[in-house]
Backbone bond lengths (Angstrom), bond angles and torsions (degrees), N, CA, C in turn:
res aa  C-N    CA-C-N  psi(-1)  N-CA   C-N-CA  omega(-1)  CA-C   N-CA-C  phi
1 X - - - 1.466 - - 1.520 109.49 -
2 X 1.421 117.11 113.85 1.209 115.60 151.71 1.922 128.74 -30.87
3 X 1.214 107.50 154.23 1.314 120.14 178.70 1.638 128.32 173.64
4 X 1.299 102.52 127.30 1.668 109.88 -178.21 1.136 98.26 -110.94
5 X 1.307 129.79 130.84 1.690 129.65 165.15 1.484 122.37 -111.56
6 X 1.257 129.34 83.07 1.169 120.42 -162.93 1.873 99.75 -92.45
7 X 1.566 86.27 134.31 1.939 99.73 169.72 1.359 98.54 -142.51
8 X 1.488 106.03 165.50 1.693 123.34 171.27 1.810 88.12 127.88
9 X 0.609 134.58 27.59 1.739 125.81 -170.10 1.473 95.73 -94.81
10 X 1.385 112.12 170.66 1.345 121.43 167.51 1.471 116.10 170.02
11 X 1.502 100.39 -162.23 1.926 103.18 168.42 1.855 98.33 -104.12
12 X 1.124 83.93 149.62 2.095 94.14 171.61 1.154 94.27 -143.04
13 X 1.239 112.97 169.03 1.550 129.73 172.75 1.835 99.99 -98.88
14 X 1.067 118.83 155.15 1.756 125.73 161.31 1.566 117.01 -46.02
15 X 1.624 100.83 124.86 1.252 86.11 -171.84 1.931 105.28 117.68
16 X 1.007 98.60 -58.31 1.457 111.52 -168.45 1.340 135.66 -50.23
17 X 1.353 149.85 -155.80 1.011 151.96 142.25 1.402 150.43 -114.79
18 X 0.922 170.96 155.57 1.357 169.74 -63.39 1.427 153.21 116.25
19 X 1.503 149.33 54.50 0.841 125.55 -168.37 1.511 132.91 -117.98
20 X 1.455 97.91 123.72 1.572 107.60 178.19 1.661 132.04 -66.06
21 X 1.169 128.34 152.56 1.536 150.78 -175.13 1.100 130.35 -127.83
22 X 1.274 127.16 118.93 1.252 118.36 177.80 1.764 115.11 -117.53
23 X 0.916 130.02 123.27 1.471 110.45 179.04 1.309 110.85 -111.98
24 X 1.584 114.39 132.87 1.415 115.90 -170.60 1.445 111.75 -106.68
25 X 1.383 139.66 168.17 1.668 136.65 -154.79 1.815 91.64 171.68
26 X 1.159 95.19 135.22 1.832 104.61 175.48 1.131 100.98 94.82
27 X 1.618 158.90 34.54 0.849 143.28 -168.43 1.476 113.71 -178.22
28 X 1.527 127.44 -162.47 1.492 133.37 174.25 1.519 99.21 -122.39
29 X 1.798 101.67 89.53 1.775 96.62 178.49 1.277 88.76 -56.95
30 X 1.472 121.25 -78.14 1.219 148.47 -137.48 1.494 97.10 -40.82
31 X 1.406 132.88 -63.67 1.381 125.29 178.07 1.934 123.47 -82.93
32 X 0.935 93.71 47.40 1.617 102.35 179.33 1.707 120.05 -131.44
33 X 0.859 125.00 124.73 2.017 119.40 166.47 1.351 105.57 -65.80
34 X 1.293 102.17 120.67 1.234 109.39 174.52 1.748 122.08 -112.43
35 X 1.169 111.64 160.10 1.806 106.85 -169.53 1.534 98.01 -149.69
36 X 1.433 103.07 151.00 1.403 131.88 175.98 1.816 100.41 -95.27
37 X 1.208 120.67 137.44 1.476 122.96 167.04 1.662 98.42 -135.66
38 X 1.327 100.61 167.46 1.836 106.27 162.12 1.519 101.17 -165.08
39 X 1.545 109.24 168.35 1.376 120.00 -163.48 1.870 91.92 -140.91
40 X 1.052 93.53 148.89 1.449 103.66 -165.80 1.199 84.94 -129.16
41 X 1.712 104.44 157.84 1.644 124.35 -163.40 1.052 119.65 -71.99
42 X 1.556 144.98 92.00 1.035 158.68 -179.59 1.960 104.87 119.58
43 X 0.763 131.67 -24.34 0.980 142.80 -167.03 2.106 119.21 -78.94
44 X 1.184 90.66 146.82 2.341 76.17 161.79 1.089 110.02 -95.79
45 X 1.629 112.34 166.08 0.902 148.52 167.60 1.669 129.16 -4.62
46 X 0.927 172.77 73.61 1.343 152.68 -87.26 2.056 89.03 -172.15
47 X 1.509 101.64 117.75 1.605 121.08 165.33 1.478 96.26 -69.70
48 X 1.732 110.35 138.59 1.615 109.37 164.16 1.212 124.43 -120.40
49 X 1.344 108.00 -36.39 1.540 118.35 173.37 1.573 97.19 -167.55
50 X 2.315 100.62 152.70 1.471 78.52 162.07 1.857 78.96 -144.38
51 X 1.567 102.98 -167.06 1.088 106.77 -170.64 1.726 109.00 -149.10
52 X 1.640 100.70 141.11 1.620 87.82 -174.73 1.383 126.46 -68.58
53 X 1.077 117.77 178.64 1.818 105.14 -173.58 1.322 107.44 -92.48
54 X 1.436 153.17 4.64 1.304 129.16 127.97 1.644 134.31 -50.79
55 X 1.866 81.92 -28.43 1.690 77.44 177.88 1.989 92.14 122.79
56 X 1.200 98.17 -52.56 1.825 93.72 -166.78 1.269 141.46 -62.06
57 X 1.730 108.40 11.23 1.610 126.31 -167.92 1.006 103.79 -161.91
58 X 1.380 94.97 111.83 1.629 116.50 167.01 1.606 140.15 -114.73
59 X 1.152 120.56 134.33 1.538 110.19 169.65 1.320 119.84 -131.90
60 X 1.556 101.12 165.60 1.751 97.10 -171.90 1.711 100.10 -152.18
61 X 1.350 109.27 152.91 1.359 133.11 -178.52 1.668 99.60 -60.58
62 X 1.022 109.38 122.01 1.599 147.34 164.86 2.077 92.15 -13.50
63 X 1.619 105.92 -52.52 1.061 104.98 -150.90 1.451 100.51 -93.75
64 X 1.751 137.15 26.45 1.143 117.28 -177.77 2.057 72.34 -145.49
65 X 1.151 122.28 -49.69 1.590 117.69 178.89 1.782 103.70 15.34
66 X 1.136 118.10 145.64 1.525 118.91 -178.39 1.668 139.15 56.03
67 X 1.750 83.50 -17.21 1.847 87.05 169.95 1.603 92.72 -111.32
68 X 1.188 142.55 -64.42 1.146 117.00 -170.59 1.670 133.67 -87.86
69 X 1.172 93.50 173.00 1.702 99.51 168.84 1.522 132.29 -140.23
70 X 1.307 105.94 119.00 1.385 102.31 172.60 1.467 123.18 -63.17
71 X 1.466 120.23 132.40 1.777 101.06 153.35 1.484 107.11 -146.79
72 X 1.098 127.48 -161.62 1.468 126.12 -165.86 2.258 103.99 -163.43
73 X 1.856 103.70 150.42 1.931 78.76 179.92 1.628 54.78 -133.46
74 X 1.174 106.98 125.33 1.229 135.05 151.28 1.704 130.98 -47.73
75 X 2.050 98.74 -37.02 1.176 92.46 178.18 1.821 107.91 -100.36
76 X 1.298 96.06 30.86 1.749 96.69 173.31 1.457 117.81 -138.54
77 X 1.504 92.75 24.14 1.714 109.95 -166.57 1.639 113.21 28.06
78 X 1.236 117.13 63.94 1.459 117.49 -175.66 1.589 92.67 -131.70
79 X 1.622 114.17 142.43 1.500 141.36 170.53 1.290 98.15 -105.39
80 X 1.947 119.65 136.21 1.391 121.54 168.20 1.304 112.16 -143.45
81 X 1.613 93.60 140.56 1.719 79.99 177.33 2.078 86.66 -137.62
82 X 1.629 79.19 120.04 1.828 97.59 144.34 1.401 151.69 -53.47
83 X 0.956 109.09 85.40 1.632 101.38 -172.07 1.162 126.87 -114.78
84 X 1.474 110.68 140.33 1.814 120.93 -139.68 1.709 96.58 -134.25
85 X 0.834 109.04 159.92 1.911 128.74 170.06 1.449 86.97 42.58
86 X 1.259 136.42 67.72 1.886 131.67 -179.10 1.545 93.36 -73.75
87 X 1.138 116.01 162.14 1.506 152.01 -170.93 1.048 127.67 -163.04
88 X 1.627 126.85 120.27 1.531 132.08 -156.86 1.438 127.21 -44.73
89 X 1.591 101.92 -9.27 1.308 125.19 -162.62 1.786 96.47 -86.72
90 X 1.262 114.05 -37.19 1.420 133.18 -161.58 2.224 90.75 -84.58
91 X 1.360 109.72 0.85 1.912 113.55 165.26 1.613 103.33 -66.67
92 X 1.550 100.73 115.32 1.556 120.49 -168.85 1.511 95.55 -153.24
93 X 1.351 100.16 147.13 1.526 120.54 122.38 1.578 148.23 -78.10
94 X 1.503 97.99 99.41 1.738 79.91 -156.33 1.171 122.70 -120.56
95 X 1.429 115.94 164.53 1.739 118.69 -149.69 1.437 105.84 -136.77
96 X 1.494 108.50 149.36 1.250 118.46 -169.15 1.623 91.20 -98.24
97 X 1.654 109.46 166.16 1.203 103.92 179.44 1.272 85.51 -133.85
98 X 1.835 115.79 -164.82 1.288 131.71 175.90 2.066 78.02 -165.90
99 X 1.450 82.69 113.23 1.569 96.51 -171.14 1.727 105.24 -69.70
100 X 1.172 113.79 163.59 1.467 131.22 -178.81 1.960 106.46 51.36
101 X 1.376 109.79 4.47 1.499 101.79 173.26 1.606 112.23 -137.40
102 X 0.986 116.90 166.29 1.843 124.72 -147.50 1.793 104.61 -82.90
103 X 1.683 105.71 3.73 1.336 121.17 -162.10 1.687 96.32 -73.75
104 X 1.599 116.45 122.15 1.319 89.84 170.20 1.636 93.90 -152.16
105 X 1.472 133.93 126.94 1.171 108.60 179.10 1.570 134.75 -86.27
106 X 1.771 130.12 178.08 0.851 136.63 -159.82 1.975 115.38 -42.70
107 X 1.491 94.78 -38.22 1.375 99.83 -168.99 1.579 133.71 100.41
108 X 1.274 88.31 140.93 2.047 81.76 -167.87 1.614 107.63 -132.22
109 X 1.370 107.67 125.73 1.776 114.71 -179.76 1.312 112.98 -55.46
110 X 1.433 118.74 136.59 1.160 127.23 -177.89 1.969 97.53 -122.33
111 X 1.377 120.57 104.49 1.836 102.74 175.59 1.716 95.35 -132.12
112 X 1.412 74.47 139.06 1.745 112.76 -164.16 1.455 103.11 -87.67
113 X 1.101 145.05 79.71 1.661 116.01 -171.60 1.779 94.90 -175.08
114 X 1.775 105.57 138.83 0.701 126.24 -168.70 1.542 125.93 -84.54
């Protein structure tokens, strides 16, 4: 059975920090691109960053560039993303992906607010 488990979510104040986890099981982390997305309340779906499946190429959405970071440990099938200087704007639900396949997990609240 497939499975993404994303934890690390919470409340922060502006400014703050954060970092998310995903651990993957049922599958080939290790050979897959994987990506972080989140959806904010009222809003769609929103790509944030993803990362290649060695690990050595990364990209990220315009609107987080410089605060976060993707990375990945391959030998613990775990997805992470860092998140730095948060801003209320950055209030999501957010989801791990496993790019080009339907794998995506449940999702973990991230609220920004002072």
């Amino acid at each position: 059975e497939v499975q993404l488990v994303e934890s690390g979510g919470g409340m922060v104040q502006p400014g703050g920090s954060l970092t998310l986890s995903c651990l993957a099981s049922g599958f080939n982390f290790s050979g897959n691109v994987m990506s972080w997305n989140r959806q904010a309340p009222g809003k769609g779906p929103e790509w944030v960053a993803t990362i290649s499946h060695p690990g050595g190429l990364k990209w990220y959405a315009d609107s987080v560039k410089g605060r976060f970071n993707i990375s990945r440990d391959n030998a613990k099938s775990t997805l992470y993303l860092q998140m730095d200087s948060l801003k209320p704007e950055d209030t999501a639900v957010y989801y791990c992906h496993a790019q080009y396949t339907a794998y995506w997990g449940q999702g973990t609240q991230v609220t920004v607010s002072s």
